[in-house]
N, C-alpha and C positions, 0 to 999 in steps of 0.2 A: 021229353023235350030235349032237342039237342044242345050241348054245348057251342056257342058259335063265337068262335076267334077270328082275329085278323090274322091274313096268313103272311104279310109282310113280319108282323111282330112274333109270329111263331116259326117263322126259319130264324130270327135274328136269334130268337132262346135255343135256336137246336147248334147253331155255328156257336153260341156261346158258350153251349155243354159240352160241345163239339172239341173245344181248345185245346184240353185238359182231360182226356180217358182218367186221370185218377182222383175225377169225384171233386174237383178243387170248384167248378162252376158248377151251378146247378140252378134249374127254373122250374117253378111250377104252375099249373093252370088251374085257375080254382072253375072247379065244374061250375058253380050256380052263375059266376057274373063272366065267366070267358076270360077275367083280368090274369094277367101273367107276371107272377112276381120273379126276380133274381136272387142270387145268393152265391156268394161265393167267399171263401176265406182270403183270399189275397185283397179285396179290397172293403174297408170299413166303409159302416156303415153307407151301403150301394143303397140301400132304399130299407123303409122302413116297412118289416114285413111283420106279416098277423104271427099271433104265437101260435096256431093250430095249422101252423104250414106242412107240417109233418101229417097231416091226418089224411091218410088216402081217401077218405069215401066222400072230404070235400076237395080233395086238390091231385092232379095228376102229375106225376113228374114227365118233365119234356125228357122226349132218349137225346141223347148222342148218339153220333155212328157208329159208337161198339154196340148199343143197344139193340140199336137197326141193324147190324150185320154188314157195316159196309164199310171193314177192314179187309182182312187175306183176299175171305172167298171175292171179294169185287174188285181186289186188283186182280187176282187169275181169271176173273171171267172177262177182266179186257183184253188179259192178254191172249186169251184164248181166241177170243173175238178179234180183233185188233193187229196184236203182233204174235202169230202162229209162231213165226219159226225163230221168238224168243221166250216162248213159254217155259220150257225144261231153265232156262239161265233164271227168268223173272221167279219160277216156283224154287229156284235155290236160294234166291237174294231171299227169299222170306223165311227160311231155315236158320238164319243168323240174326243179331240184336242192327238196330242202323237201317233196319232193311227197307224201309222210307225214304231216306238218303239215297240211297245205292239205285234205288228201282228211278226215282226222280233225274238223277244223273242222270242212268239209261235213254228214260226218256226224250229228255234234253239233248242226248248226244243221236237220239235217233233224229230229231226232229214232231214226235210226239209227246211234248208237255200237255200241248192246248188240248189236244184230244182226250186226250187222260182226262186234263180238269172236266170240260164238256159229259164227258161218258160218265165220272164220278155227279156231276153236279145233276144229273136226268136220273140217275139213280138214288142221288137224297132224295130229290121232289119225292117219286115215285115211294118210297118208304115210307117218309113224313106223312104223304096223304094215306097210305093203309094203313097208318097207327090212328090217324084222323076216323077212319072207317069203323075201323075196330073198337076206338075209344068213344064211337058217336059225336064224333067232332064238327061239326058244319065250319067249313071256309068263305069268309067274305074277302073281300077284295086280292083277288089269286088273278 
């Protein structure tokens, strides 16, 4: 039987785990009822969560985008795609620490922020639902 989530309330957990790459938010999906709890250490008690949250075989942890893979490799596949003949500068800005700052500026100064957001945001969907797949997840209201 599939798990079936609302898919408005499971991007909101993936932008939430999304914030903080260092583990600070965190959500999970308990496979039997689809409910999706939060957790996170910067804010007290956010909701009151079951004590077997930890237990994988009844609860999924939502990814993040480092989970999903759509850090380096999906900025250089836009710029690849996108802005050719700044890929050698975009693939150096990411050889240093800031390199989100730096490539954002670029952006900005090229006149492609909104494109970046757009390319980056088609490619969460697109992940989000093949972990959906992979995890047996059914989505309602998408």
């Amino acid at each position: 039987m599939p798990i079936i989530v609302d898919w408005n309330e499971l991007t909101l957990a993936h932008e939430f785990v999304s914030t903080n790459g260092g583990g600070d938010a965190e959500a999970f999906l308990r496979r039997e009822s689809g409910m999706i709890y939060w957790r996170s250490i910067d804010i007290e008690d956010f909701e009151e969560l079951p004590d077997d949250l930890d237990d994988e075989e009844k609860y999924l942890a939502i990814p993040g985008k480092r989970q999903l893979d759509l850090g380096k490799q999906l900025v250089l596949d836009f710029a690849r795609e996108r802005l050719p003949d700044l890929y050698d500068d975009i693939r150096d800005i990411f050889r240093r620490k800031g390199a989100y700052g730096r490539f954002k500026g670029l952006l900005e100064r090229r006149g492609a922020l909104e494109d970046w957001h757009a390319f980056e945001a088609k490619a969460q969907e697109q992940a989000l639902k093949e972990w959906c797949e992979e995890n047996g997840i059914e989505i309602k209201g998408e």
